[in-house]
KEFI-732500 format. One record per residue: z, y, x of N, C-alpha, C in turn. Coordinates in steps of 0.1 Angstrom, whole numbers, plus 2048, in hexadecimal, padded with zeros to 3 digits. Last residue first. Example, Ala and Ser with C-alpha at 12.3 -4.5 7.8 and 13.67 -1.06 7.14 Angstrom:
<sites>
8477EA8808477F588984F800881;84E7C788484E7D387B84E7DF884;
</sites>
This chain:
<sites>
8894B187F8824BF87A8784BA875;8974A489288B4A38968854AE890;8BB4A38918B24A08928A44AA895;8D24AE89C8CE4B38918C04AE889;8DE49C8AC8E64A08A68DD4A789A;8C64988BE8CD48C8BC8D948D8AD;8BB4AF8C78B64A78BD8BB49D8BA;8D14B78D68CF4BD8C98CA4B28C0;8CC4A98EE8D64A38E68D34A98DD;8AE4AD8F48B449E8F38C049D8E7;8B74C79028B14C68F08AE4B88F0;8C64C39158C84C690D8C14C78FA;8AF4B69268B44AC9228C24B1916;89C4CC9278984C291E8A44B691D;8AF4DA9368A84E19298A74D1923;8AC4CE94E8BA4CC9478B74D393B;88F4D09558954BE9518A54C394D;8944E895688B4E494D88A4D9948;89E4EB96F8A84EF96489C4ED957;8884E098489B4D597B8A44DC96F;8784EC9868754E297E8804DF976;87951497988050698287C4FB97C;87253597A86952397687651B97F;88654E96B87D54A97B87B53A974;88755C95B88656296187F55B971;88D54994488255393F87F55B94F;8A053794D88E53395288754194F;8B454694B8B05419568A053E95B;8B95449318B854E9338AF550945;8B652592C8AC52D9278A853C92D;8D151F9388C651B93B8BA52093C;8E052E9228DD52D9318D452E93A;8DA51E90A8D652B90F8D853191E;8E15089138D250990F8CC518912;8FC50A9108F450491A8E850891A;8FF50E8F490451B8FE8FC51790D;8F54F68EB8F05078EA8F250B8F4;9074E88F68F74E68F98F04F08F8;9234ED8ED91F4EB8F99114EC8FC;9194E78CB91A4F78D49184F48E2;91A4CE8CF90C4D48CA90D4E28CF;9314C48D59234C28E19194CB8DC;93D4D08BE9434D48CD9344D38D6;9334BB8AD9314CC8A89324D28B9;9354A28B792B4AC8B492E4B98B2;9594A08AF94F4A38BF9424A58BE;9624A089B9604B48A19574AF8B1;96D48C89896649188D95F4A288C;9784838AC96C4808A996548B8A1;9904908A49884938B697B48B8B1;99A48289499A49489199249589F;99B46489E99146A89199547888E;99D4688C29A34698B799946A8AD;9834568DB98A4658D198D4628C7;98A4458FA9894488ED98A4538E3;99844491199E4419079974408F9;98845492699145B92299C453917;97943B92F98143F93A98C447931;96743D91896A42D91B978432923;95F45791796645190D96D44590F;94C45092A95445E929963459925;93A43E92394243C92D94E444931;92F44790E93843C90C93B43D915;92346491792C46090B935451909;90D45492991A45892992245D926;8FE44291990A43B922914448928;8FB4468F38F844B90290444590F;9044458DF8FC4348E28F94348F0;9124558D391544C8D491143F8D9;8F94678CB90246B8D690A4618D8;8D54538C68E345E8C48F145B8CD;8BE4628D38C14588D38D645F8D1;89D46C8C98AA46F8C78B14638CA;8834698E58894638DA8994688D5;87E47290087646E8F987A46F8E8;89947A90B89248690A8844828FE;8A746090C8AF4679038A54728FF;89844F91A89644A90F898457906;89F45F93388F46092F88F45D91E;8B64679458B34659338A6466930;8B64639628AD45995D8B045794D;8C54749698BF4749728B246E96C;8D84909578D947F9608C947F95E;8E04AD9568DB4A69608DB493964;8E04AC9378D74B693C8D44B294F;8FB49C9368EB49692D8E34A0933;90B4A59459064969458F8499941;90E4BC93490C4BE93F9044B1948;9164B191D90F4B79189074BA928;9314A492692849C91F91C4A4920;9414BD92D93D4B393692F4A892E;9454C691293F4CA9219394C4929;9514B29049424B490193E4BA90A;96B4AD9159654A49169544AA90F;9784C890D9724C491E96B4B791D;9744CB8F29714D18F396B4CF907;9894B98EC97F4B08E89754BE8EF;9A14CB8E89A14C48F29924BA8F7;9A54EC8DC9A04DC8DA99C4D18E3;9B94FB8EA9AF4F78E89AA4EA8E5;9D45068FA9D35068EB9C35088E4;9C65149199D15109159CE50D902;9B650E9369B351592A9BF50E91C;9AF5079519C050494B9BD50C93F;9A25099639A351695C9AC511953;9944F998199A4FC97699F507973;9864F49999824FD9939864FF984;9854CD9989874DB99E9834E4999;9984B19979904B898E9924C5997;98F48F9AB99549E9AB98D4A89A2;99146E9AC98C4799A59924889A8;9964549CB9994649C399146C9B8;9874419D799643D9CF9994499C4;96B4479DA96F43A9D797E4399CF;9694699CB96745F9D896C4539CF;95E4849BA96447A9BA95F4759C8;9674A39A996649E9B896B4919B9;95D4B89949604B199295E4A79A0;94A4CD98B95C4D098F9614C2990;9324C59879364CC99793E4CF99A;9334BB9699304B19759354B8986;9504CE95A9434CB95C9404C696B;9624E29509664D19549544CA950;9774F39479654F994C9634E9954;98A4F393A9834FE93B9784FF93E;99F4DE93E99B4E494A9924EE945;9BA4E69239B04E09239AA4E7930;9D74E09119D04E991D9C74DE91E;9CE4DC8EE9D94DB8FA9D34E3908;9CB4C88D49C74CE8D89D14D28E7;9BE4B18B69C84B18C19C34BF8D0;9BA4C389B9B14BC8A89B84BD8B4;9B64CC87C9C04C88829BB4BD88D;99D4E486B9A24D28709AD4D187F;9984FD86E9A04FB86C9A54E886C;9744F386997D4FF86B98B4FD863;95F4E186196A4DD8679754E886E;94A4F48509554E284C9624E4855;94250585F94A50785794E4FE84E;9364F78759464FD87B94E502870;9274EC8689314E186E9394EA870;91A5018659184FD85E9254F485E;91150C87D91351287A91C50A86B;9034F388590F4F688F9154FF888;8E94F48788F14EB8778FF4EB879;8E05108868E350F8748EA502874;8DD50689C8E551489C8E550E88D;8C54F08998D94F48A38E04FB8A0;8B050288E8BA4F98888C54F588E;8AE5138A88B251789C8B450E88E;8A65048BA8AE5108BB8B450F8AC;88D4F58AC89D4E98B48A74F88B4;87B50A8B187D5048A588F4FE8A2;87B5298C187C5178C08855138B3;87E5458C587553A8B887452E8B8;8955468CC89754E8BE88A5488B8;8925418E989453A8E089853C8D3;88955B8F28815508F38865418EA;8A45698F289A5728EB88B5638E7;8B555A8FC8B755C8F08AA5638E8;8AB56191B8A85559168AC552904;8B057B91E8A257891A8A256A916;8CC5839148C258790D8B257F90C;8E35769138DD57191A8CF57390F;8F95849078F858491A8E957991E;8F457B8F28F75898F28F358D8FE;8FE5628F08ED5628ED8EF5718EF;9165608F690F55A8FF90055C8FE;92556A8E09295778EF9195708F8;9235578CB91B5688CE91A56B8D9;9345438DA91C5408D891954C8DA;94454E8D39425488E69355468E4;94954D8B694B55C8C09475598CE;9455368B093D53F8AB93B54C8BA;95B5278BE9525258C194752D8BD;9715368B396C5348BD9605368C3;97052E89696B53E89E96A53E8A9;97A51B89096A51889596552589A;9955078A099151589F9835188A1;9A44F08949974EF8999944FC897;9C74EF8959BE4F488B9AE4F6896;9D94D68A89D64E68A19CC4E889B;9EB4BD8B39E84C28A89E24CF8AB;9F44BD8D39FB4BE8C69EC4C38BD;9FE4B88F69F34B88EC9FC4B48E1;A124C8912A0F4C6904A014C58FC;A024B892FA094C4927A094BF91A;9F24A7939A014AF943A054B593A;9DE49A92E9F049A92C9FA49C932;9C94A49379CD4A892B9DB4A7927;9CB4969509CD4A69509CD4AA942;9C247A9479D248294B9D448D94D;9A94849399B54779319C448093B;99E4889559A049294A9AB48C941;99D46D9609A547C9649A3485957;99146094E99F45B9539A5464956;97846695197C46F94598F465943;97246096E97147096997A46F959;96F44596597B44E97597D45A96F;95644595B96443F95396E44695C;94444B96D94A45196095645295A;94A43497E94844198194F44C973;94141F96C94B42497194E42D97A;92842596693142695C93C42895F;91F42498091A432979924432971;91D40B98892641598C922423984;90C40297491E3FC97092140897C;8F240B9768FB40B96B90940C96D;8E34179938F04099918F540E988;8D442A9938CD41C9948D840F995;8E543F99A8E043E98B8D7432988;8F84499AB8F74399A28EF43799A;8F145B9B68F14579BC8F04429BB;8F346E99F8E446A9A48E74619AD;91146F9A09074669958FC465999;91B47A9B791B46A9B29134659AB;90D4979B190848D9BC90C47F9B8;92049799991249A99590A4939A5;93949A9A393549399C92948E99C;9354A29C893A4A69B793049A9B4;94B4939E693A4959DB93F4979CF;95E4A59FA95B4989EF95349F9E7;9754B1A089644B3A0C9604A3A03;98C4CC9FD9834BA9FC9784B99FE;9A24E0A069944DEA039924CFA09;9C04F09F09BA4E29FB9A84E19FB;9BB5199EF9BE5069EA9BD4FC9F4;9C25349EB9C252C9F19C95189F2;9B75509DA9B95459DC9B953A9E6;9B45729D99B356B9DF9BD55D9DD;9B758F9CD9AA5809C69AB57B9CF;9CA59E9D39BC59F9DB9B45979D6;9E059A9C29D75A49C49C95A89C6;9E25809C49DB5819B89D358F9BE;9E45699DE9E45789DB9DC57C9CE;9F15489DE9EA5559D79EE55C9DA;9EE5279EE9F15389ED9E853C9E5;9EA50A9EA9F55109F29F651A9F3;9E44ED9D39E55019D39EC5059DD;9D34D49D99DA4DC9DC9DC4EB9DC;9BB4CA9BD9BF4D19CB9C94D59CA;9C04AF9AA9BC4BF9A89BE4C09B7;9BF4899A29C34989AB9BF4A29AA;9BF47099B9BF4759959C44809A0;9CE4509A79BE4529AB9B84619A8;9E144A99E9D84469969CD44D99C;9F445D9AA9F344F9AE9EA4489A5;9EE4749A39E54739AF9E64659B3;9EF4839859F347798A9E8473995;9F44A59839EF4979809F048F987;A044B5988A0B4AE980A034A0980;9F44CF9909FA4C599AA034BB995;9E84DE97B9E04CE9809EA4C6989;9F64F997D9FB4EC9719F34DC977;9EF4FF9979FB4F8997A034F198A;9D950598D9D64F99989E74F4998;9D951397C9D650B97A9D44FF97F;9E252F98F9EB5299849E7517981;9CA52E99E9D952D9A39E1526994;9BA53B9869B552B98D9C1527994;9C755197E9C25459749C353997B;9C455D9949CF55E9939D255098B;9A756199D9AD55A9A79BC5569A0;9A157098399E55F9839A955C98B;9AC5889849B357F97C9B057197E;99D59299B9A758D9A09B2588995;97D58D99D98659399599058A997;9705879B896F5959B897959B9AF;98456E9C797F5709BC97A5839BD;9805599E39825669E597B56B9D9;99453C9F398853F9E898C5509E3;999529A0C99B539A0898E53F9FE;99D50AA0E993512A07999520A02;9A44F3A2C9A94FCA1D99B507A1D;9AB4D5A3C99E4E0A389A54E6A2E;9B34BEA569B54C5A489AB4D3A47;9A44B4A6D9AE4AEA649B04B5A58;9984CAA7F9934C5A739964BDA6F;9A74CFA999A24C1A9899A4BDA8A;9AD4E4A909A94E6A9A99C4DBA9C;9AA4EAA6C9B74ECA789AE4E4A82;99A506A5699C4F5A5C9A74F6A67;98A517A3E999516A4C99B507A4D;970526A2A977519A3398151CA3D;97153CA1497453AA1F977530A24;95A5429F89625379FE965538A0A;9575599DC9525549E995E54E9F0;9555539B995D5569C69545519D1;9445479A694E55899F95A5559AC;92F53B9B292B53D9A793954B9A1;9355419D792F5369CA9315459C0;92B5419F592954F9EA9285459DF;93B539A1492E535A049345409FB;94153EA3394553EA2893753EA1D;93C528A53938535A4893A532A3C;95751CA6494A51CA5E945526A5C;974521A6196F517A66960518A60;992536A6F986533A66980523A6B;9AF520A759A2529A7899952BA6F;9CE516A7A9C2519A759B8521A7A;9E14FEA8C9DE50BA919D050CA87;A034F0A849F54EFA839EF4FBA85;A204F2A84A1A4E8A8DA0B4E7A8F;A224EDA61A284EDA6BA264E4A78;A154F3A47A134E7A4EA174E9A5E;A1F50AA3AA20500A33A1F4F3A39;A1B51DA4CA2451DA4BA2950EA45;A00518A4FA03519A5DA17517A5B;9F4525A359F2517A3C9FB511A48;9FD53FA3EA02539A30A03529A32;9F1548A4F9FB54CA50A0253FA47;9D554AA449D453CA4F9E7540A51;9DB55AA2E9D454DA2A9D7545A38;9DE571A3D9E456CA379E255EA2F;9C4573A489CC570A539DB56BA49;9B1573A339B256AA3C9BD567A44;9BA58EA289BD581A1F9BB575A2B;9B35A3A3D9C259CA399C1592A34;99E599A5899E598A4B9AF599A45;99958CA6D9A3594A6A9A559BA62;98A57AA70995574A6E9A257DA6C;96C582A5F973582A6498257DA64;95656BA4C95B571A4C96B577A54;934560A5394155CA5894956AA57;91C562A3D921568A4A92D564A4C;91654DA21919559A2791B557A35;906535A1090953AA1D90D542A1F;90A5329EC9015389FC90B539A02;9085159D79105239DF9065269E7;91A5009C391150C9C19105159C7;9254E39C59284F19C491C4F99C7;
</sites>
């Protein structure tokens, strides 16, 4: 997670006192508190409440726009379908105040994804399976709901690059002369008008299913920070994730030297190994999907460096133009 420290936020607070009210009702017998200082993440600040003995922990997550907190409530209560006896879990949802943008879930003190894998990255087989865990859970959060057939909508994807190179003036402005930029874009452009309208099994999909929503231990995967994004191509959470992989693993040296194509990469196979595999309408769209993922990534990224130097967002730059060149080649 991605956060600052804040100031310990009062307990008299209404959302807090209604939040430890709420807890107090549901676990009968238990006395909350704040507990800590609250983090400032990425589109909410976090209130910890623990019960006395710190046996149980909840996360009063505090949205400024009180459609997410409403979104992410919703979506936590479509995740509660998934199968926890397979190891497979979302957090507990115990209260909303949409009004106020206030959420209140189960909080897991378990390593994201992205700490597991550095953590394996000198043991192959657990790395793979690691992986493999992750695209198990997704596999079943895909089938809490209806998946069917629909038309591969490429405006999408056109209209989500615009909004993205639009907001992200300076690093769009520095990549308008890289070379790799601009064959991506004409390639992508190109596939989206092949494969517009192809019939691609589709359905609620997490939305934003990348290495740091993602909380594993030994028996448990937990997806977090879902968006239950409804009547989307489903192949669409697995390139995320993929594209996210490749920009932070630890040791693609071969991949940054040499195009090495997307199918030969371990974590693509291992992805895939866990989810089942992709249908031939899910294959036949999963480049085009990674190759936007990487843009929209790239631009990011880019927007980022123009303003401040980082080593690591320069090793996740280079390990995104890894995959491009893999898809469009060398030039």
């Amino acid at each position: 997670m991605n956060a600052d420290v804040l100031p310990r936020i009062q307990t008299s607070d209404h959302r807090v006192r209604d939040a430890i009210a709420a807890l107090e009702a549901r676990f009968p017998g238990t006395v909350w508190t704040v507990s800590g200082d609250s983090q400032q993440c990425r589109k909410s600040r976090v209130v910890f409440l623990a019960t006395a003995d710190g046996a149980q922990r909840a996360g009063l997550k505090l949205y400024a726009d009180a459609r997410a907190a409403r979104r992410q409530g919703e979506a936590l209560l479509y995740g509660a379908a998934v199968d926890r006896q397979r190891g497979h879990a979302v957090p507990a949802f115990y209260h909303l105040d949409a009004d106020a943008g206030a959420l209140l879930v189960e909080w897991l003190d378990a390593p994201h994804l992205e700490t597991v894998l550095v953590r394996s990255a000198l043991n192959p087989a657990r790395h793979r399976q690691t992986l493999a865990r992750v695209g198990a859970w997704l596999r079943d959060f895909h089938s809490v709901g209806r998946v069917e057939p629909a038309p591969f909508d490429a405006e999408r994807y056109r209209r989500q690059l615009a909004t993205r190179i639009a907001g992200a003036e300076a690093g769009a402005g520095v990549l308008a002369a890289d070379p790799l930029w601009g064959r991506s874009r004409a390639w992508l452009e190109r596939q989206l008008g092949h494969q517009d309208g192809t019939l691609v099994p589709s359905g609620c999909i997490h939305g934003d299913f990348t290495f740091t929503n993602v909380l594993v231990t030994p028996d448990t995967v937990t997806g977090i920070d879902i968006w239950a994004e409804p009547d989307v191509a489903l192949v669409e959470d697995l390139a995320r994730m993929f594209v996210y992989l490749a920009m932070g693993d630890t040791f693609p040296l071969r991949a940054r030297i040499g195009a090495v194509p997307l199918a030969g990469r371990r974590a693509q196979q291992a992805l895939l190994e866990g989810y089942g595999g992709l249908d031939p309408a899910s294959a036949s769209v999963w480049e085009t999907v990674v190759c936007y993922e990487a843009l929209a990534r790239w631009l990011a990224l880019s927007d980022r460096l123009a303003r401040r130097g980082s080593f690591s967002e320069r090793w996740k730059r280079a390990g995104l133009r890894g995959v491009l060149t893999s898809i469009v080649g060398r030039g």
